[in-house]
N, C-alpha and C positions, 0 to 999 in steps of 0.2 A: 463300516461297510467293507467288506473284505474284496478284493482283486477280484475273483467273480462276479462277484453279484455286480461292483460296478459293469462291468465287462457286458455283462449281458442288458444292465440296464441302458447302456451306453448303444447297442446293437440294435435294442429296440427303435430308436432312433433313427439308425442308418436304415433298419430294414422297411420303417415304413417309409420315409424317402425315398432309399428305392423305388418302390412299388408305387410312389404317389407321381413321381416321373415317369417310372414305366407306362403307366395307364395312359398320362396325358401325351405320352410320345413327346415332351417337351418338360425342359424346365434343368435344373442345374443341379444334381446330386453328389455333388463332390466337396461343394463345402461342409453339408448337412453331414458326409460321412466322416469325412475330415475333425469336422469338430464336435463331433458328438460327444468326445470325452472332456471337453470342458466345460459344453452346456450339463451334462449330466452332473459334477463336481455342483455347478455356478448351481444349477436348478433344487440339488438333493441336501446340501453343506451350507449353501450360504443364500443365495437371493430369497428375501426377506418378502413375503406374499401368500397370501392365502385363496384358494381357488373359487372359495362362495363368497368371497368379495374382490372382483379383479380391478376392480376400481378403488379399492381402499388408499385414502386420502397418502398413508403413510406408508405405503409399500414401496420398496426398491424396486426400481425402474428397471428392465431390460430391453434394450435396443438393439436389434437385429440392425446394424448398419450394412452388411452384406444383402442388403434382400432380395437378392438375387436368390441366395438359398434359402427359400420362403417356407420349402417344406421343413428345414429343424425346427421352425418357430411354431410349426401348425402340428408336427408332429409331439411335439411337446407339453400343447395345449389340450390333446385329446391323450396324452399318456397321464397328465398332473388331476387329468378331471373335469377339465370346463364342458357344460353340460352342453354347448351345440356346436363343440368341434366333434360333432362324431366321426366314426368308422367313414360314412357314407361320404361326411364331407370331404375329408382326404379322399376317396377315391373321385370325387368330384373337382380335384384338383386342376387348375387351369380352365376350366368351366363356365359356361356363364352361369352368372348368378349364385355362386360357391359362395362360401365363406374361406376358400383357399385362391384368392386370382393370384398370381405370378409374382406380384411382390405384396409384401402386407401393407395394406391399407388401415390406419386409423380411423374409427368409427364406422366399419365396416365388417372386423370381424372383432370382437373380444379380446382382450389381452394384445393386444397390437397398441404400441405406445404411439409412435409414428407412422406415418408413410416413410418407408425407407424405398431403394430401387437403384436414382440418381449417385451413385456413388459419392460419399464423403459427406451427405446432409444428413446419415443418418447420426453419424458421429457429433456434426456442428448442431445439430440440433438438440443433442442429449448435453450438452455444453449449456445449454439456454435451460433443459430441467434442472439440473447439478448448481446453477446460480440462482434459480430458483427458490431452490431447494436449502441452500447459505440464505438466503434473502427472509426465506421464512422463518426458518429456524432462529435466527437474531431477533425478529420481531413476538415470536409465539413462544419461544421455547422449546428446547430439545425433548422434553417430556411429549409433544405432541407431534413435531418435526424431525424426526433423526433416521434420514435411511440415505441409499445410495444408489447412484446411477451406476447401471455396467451398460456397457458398451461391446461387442463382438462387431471386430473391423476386421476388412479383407485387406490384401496389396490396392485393391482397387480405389478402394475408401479413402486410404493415406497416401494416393497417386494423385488424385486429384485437389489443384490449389486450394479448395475451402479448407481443407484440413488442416493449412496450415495455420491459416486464418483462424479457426479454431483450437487446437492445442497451445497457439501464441497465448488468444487471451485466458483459458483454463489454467494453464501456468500461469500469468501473472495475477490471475486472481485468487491462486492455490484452492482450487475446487478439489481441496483432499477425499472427497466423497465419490467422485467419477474416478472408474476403475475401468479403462479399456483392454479387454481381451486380444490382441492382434493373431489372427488366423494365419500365423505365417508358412503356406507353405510354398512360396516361389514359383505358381504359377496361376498365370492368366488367359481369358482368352486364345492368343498369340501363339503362347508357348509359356519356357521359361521366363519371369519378371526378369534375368540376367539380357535379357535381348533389349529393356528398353529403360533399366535402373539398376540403379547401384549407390543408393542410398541406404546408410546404415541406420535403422529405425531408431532405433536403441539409442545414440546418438544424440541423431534427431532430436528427439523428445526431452531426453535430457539438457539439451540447448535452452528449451521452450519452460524451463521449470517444474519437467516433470520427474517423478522415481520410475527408471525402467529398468528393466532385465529381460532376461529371455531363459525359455523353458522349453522342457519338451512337453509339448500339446498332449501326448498321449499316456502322458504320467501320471496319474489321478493324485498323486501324492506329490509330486510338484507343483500341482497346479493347487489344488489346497493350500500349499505352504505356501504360495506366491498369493493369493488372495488375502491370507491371515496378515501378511506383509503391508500389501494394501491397504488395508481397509484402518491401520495405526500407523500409516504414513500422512507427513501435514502435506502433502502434495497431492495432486493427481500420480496415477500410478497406466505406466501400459506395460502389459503383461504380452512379449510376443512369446507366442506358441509356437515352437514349430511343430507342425503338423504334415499330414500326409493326402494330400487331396484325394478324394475317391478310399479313404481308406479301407481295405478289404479286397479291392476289385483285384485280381490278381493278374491283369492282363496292361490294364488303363490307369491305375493306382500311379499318384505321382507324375499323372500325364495331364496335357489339356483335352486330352480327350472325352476325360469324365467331368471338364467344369459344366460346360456349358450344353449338355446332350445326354439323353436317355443313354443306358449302358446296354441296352441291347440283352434280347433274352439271353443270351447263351451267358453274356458277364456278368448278368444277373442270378443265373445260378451259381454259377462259380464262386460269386461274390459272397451269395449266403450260405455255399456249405464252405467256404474258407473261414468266414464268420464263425461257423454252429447257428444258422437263423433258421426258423422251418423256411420249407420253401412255399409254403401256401401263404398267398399273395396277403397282405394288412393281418397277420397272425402278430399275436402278442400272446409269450408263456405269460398264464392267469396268475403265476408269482411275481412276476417282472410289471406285471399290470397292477397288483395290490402293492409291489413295493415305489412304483411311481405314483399311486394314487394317495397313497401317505405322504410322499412326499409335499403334493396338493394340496392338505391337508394341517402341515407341519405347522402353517404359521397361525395358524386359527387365535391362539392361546395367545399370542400377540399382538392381532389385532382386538382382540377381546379387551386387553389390557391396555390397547392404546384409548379404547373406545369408554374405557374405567376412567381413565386420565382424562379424555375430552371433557367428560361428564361433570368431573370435578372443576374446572376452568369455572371464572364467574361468568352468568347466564350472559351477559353483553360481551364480553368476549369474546367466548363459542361462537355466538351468534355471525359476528363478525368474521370470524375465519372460514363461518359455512358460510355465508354471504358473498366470500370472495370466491373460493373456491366453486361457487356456482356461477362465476360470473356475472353477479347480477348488482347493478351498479346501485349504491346508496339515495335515498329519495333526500337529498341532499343535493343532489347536482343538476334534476329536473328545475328544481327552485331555483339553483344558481344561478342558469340558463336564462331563467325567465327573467328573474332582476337583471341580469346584465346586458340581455337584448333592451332592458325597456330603457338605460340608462345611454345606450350607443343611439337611441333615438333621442333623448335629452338632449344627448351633447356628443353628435357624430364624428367619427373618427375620421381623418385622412392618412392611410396609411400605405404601406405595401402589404400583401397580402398575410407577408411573413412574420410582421410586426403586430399586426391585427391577429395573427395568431398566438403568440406569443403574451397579446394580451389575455386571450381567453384559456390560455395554456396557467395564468394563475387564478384567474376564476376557476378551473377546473382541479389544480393540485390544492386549492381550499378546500374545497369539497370530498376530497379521495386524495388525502395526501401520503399515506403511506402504500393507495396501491395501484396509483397512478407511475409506472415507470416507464421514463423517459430517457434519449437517448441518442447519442450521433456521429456519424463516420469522420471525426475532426474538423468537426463544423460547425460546431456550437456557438460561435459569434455570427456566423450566418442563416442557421438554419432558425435560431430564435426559440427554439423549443425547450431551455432548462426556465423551469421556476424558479424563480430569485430564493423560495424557500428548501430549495431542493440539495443535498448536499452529495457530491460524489460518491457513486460508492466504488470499493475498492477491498481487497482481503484484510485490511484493519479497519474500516468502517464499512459492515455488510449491511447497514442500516440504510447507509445511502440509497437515494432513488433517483440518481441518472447517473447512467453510463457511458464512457468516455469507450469507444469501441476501438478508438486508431482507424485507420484510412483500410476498413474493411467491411464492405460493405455485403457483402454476400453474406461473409462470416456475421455480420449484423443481424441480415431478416432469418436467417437457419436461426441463431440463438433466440430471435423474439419469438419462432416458433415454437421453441423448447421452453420457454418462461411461460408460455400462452397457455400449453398441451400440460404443462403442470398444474396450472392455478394457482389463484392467491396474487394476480397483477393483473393489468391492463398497460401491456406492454407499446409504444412506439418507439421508430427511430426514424433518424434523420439524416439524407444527402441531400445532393444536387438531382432535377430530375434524370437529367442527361445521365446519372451514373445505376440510375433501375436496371440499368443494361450489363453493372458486373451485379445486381443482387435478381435478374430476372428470376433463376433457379429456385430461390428460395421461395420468392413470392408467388410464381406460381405453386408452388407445395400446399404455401397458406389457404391457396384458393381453391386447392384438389380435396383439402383436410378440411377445410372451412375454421381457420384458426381467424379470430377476432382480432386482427395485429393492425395499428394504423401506420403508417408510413407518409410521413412531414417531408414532402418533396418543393424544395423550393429552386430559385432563378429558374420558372417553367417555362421559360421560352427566349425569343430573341432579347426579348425587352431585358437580359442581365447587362447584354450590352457587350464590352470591349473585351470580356475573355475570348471570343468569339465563336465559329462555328464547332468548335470542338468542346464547349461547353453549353451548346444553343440547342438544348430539345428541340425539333421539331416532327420526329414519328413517334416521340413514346407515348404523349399520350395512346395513340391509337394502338399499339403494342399492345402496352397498358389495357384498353378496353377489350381488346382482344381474346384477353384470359377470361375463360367464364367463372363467374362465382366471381370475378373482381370487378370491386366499386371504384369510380374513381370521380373524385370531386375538382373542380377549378372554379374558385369562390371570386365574387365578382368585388365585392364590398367586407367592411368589420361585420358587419350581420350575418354574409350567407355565411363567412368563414364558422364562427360563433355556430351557426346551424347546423354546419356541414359536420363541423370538432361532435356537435351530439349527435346526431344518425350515425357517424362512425364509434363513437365508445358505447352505444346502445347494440350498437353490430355484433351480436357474436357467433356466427354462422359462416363468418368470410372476411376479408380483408379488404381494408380501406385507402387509397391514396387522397392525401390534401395534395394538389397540385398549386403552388404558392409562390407571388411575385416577389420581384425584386423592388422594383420598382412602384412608389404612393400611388394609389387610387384612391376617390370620393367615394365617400357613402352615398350611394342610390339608394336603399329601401327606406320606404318611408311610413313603413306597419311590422309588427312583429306579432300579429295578432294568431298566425299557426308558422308551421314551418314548411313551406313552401318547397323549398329544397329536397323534400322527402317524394318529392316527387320527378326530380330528376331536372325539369324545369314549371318556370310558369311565368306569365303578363307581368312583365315588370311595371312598361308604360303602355298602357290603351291607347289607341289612336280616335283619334279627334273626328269621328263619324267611320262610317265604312271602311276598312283598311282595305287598302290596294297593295300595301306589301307588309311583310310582315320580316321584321332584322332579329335571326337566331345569333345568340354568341357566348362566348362562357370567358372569364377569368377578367383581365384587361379589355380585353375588346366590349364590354358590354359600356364600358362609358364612351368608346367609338359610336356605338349604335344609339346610343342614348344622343348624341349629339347631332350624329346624320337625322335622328326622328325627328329632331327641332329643323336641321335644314329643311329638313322635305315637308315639312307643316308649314313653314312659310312659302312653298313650292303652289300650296295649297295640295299635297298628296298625303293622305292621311295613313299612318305607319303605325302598327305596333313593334313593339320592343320584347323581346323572351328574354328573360338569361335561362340560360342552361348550365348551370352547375353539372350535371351529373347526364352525358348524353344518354351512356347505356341505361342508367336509372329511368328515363325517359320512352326508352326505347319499350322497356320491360312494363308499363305500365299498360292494364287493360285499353284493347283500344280506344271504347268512348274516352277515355280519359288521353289518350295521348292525342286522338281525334280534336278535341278538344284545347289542346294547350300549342299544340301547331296550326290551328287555325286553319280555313280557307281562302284566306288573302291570294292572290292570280301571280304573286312576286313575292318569292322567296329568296332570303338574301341569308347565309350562312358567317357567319367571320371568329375565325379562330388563329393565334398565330401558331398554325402548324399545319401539319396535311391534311386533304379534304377526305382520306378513307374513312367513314362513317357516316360522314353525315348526307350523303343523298338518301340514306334512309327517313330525314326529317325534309328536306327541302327538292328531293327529288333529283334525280340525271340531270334534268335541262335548269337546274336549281344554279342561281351563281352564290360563288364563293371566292370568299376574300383573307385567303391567309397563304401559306408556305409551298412554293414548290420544288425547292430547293434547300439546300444545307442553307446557315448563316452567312453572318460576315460579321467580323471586329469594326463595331463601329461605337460613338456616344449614343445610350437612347434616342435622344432627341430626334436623329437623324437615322436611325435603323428601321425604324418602322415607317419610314415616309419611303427610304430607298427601297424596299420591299413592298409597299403601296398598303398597306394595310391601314389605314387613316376612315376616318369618318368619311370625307371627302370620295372617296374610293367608294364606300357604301352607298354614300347619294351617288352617283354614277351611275351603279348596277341596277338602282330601282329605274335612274332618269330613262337610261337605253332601254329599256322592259315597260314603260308604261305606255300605254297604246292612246 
């Protein structure tokens, strides 16, 4: 490709940017123009994909982690060929109902790997494809497995702390396959990045395990040779650019004027005849159009030849990697489920919630043992989630299937969303719950994306005891329920846990929280005959004629309720018992059926140890409840939950004052 024709293919780019901001009077044209000459290199030279399969299993990944400059990624996708990023869409950019909104959304428009936007997840989460991606390849083979994750980061991206959280672990697991592009051109928002950094990236990275250098961005023939570099490096590789923000604009160029703002008609002409662009608005020369659309084209003959190779594999194989890659869990673990609920009725468990997981955490790595991956923020002796059969993995054993993350929990849930968004796993990981609060970011991502990721949240409440208020959930869960698209389980017993672990690895439309004690509880259920749980709640214990109240409760407190129900039957007040594993699950359920599972008892009694925000939607405003209204306190179990009134005794109470 000669200095021209890049030049102009490269222009194509910035001019429809342009004009795709221009129109919407909003949105960010300066990194698009900025880095036009790297995406054109990365898109024409090397990123390995073909445009009539954007989905193919074995294509290199590109990750927009900037997505703020949404239109390079969308202008890209209708120069390469993808057949409904048309003309129209880009002018319909920022729109409703486009297939161009403001930052790229996965599974919303085509060729969009991630939700990127949040600065820095677009990066820690192509860290999670790139482990993915060593994970499979040791398992399947390079002949089926072999491409590479790129990455294009802003300042913004490697400003924000997940990133570092991120590069730490890609370096220590030499993700020599992930190649980040850094869009360096020193400015943000604000101004110059010199008003609020002065971190030397290059450095940086280098610290973390990685191969770095720095280039000029606008080099076509630098950035080639820096990629050929890459890609026979055993390391991760960041490749900082420097670049020119607004490249072209001959007024704003190199200012923050052009990051974050239409450039305004008059710099918009300016911009294209400094260029040589036509100036008629989403024009592409029909050379620069056939020579991007080859480019679209380019990798045909490779996935052709991947698709040779698939073929060849023995038929249970194949079988097996399309079966992952679709997400769809082996009829193996359905069975597993059902033998081991029937054997915790044989012979019931007394456990903590965490233990009882932990138990069903190896019934389940029997059944799906190589694509069950598990995992935890330096918590593994608490959080109880590794299978005794499970062996770490690490850059000399990528075979392992659980991961030791370090005290990084954000950088955690972003990676299980890149393991998830790839396929070939059924990824979880594990903290405290109290600490959802450094991984919120990610989790919500999961729940905007609908990625399938479980999250092992255990000590979920007062009841861990003497670390005290600073390790004592008492808003997350509601946080937690907060996020739409997010499931969130607090299992009462070994059973519901066991139920809840299957509705959640059956999930793959959205993210699941196990909310899990410290502290033993008795097995209550006394049938495994459906799964109950699938419903958010249901009649633990029926009440003994008529019920005059009716005790809602989820996780620990349901052996409270279970016990106030015996008080108050010898009261002669006849009480049913719900657990509620899953509120919002509950809440979501047609009404006959939620009509139904909340009863019309005159005395509603709620008890949870944590805040009442949610549940006057089951028990009503004048509803009592019995859990948190304050932060914690360091105290022994025994005596934490008396000092906080949360006790059975507490529950027979709120029916005795309410019963007329």
């Amino acid at each position: 490709m000669t200095q021209v024709d890049h030049n102009r293919m490269a222009n194509a780019i910035r001019g429809l940017a342009m004009d795709g901001v221009e129109k919407a009077k909003s949105g960010h044209p300066g990194l698009p123009m900025g880095a036009a000459d790297m995406a054109t290199v990365l898109f024409t030279q090397f990123l390995k994909f073909d445009v009539a399969a954007l989905d193919w299993p074995d294509r290199d990944r590109f990750v927009l982690s900037a997505g703020h400059g949404s239109m390079l990624l969308y202008a890209l996708l209708h120069l390469i060929g993808s057949p409904e990023m048309t003309i129209d869409q880009l002018k319909d950019f920022r729109q409703l109902g486009s297939l161009t909104p403001g930052h790229p959304e996965h599974g919303h428009t085509k060729g969009v790997e991630t939700t990127t936007g949040p600065l820095g997840q677009g990066l820690s989460t192509a860290v999670g494809m790139a482990l993915a991606e060593k994970m499979l390849a040791a398992e399947f083979g390079k002949k089926i497995v072999d491409h590479h994750t790129y990455v294009l980061a802003s300042d913004g991206d490697l400003m924000e702390g997940v990133s570092q959280e991120a590069i730490a672990l890609a370096g220590h697991w030499k993700l020599n396959k992930m190649i980040v592009l850094y869009d360096d051109n020193g400015i943000s928002i604000d101004g110059p990045t010199s008003i609020a950094d002065s971190v030397d990236q290059v450095k940086r990275f280098k610290a973390c395990g990685w191969a770095a250098e720095k280039i000029d961005g606008h080099d076509p023939i630098a950035i080639a040779a820096a990629i050929t570099r890459a890609q026979k490096s055993n390391k991760p590789t960041l490749i900082a650019c420097r670049t020119t923000i607004g490249f072209g604009a001959p007024h704003k160029a190199g200012t923050n004027k052009v990051h974050g703002e239409a450039l305004g008609a008059d710099e918009l002409k300016a911009a294209k005849e400094n260029l040589g662009i036509s100036l008629e608005p989403f024009s592409v020369p029909d050379d620069v159009l056939k020579a991007w659309r080859a480019a679209g084209t380019r990798g045909a003959a490779a996935r052709q030849e991947w698709e040779t190779r698939l073929g060849e594999l023995g038929s249970r194989k194949r079988a097996e990697f399309e079966r992952r890659l679709r997400h769809e869990r082996p009829a193996a673990l359905a069975k597993a489920f059902r033998t081991y609920k029937k054997e915790l009725l044989e012979k019931p468990m007394t456990a903590a919630t965490r233990k009882s997981s932990e138990a069903v955490i190896e019934v389940i790595a029997g059944a799906m043992p190589m694509e069950f991956l598990a995992g935890s923020a330096d918590l593994t002796g608490s959080n109880n989630n590794k299978a005794k059969s499970a062996t770490a993995f690490s850059a000399k054993t990528p075979k392992g299937r659980f991961i030791h993350y370090g005290i990084r929990e954000f950088g955690m849930c972003a990676a299980m969303n890149g393991v998830f968004l790839h396929g070939g796993f059924a990824p979880n990981g594990a903290t405290f719950l109290v600490f959802t609060d450094y991984a919120r970011p990610a989790m919500r991502l999961a729940a905007l994306m609908g990625t399938g990721v479980v999250y092992v949240m255990t000590h979920d409440s007062i009841g861990l005891g003497e670390d005290g208020p600073t390790h004592q959930p008492v808003e997350h869960l509601s946080a937690l329920r907060a996020i739409p698209n997010m499931r969130v389980f607090r299992p009462c017993d070994a059973i519901e846990v066991a139920e809840c672990w299957e509705i959640a690895l059956n999930r793959i439309d959205g993210p699941t929280v196990l909310a899990l004690t410290r502290q033993n509880l008795p097995q209550l259920r006394t049938s495994v005959n459906e799964n109950p749980c699938q419903y958010g709640a249901y009649e633990l214990v029926a009440a003994q004629g008529e019920a005059k109240a009716t005790l809602f409760a989820s996780g620990s407190e349901v052996e409270m309720a279970v016990a106030a129900q015996k008080q108050l039957a010898e009261r002669g007040i006849p009480t049913r018992v719900v657990s509620v594993p899953s509120l919002e699950l509950l809440l979501a359920q047609p009404k006959e059926r939620r009509d139904a599972i909340i009863g019309n008892a005159p005395i509603k009694v709620a008890m949870e140890a944590a805040v009442r925000w949610g549940w006057d939607a089951v028990i009503g405003q004048d509803g009592e409840f019995i859990g948190m209204h304050s932060f914690g306190a360091s105290a022994p179990l025994n005596k934490i939950f008396k000092h906080f009134g949360i006790t059975a005794e507490a529950a027979v109470n709120a029916v005795l004052k309410r019963v007329s």
